[in-house]
C-alpha positions as YAML, in Angstrom:
chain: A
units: angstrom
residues:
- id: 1
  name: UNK
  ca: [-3.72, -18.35, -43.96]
- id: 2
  name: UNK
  ca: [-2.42, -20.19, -47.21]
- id: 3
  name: UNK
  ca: [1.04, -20.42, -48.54]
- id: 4
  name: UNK
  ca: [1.81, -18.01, -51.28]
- id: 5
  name: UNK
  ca: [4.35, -19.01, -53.03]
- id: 6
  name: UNK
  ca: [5.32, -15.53, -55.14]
- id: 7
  name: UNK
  ca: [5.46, -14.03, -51.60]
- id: 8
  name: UNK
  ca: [7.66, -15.99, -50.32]
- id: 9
  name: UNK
  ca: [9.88, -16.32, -53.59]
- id: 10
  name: UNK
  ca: [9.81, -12.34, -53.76]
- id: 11
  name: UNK
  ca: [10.56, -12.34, -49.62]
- id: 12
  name: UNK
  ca: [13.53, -14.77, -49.77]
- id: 13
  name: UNK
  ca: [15.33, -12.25, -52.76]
- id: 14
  name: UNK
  ca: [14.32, -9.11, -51.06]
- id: 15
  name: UNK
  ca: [15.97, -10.35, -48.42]
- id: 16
  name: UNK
  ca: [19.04, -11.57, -50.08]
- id: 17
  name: UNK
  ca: [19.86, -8.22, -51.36]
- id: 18
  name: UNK
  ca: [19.04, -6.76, -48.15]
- id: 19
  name: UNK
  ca: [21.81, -9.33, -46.96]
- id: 20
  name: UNK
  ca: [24.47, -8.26, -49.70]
- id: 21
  name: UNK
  ca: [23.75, -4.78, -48.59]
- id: 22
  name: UNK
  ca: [24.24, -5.32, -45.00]
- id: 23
  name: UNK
  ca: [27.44, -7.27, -45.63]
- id: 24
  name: UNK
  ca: [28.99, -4.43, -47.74]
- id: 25
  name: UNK
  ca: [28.19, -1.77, -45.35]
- id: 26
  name: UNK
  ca: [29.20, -3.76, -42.39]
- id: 27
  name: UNK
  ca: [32.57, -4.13, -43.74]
- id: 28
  name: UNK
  ca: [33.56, -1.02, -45.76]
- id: 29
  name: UNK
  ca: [31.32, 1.40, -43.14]
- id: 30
  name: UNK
  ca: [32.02, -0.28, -39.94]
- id: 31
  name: UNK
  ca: [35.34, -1.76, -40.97]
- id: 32
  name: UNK
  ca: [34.15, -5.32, -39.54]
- id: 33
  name: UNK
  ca: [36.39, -8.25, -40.80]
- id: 34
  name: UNK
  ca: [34.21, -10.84, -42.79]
- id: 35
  name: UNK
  ca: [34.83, -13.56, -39.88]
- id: 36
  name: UNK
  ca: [32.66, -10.91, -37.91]
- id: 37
  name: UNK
  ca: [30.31, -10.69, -39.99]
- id: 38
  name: UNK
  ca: [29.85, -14.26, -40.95]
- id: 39
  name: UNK
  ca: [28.88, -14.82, -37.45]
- id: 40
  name: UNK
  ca: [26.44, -12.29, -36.93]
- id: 41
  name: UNK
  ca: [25.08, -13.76, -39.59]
- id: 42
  name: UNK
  ca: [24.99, -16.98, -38.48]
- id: 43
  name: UNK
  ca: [23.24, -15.84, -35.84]
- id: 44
  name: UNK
  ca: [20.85, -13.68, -36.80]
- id: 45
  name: UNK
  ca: [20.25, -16.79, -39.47]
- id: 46
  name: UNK
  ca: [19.44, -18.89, -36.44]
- id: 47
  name: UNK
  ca: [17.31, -16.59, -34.61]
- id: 48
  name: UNK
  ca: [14.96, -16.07, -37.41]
- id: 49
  name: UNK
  ca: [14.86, -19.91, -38.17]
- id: 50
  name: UNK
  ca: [13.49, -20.27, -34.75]
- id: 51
  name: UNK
  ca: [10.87, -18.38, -34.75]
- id: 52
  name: UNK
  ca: [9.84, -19.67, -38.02]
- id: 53
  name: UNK
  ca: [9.44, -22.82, -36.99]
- id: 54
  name: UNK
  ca: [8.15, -21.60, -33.56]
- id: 55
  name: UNK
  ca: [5.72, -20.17, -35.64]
- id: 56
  name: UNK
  ca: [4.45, -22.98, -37.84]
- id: 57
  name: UNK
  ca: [4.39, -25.53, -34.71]
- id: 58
  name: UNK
  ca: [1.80, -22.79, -33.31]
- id: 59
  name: UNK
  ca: [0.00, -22.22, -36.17]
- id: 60
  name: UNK
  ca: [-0.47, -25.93, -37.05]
- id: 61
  name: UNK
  ca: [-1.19, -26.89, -33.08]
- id: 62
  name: UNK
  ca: [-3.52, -23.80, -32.72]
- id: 63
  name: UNK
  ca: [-5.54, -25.09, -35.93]
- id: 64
  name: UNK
  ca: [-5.89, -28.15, -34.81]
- id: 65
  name: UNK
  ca: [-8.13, -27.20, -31.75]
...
């Protein structure tokens, strides 16, 4: 699969506004402080960047072969 670069450019905002979104509701909705929701999102930050890169070490070993 190739690298698309409006896909990814269009993913990353998409997801930044989904992240602005989240942030407001968790804190006005839910009444979470913004330390609480930093680290959820540091989190969930991490989680994903693992299994991106999970991902590309597989793709790129798996090609290989």
């Amino acid at each position: 699969m190739d690298f698309d670069p409006l896909a990814a450019l269009t993913a990353t905002g998409v997801a930044g506004y989904v992240a602005i979104v989240a942030g407001c509701l968790a804190r006005d909705e839910l009444g979470l402080s913004n330390g609480e929701i930093r680290g959820a999102a540091l989190l969930v930050a991490a989680l994903i960047g693992i299994l991106l890169a999970a991902n590309l070490l597989v793709g790129r070993h798996g090609s290989a072969e």
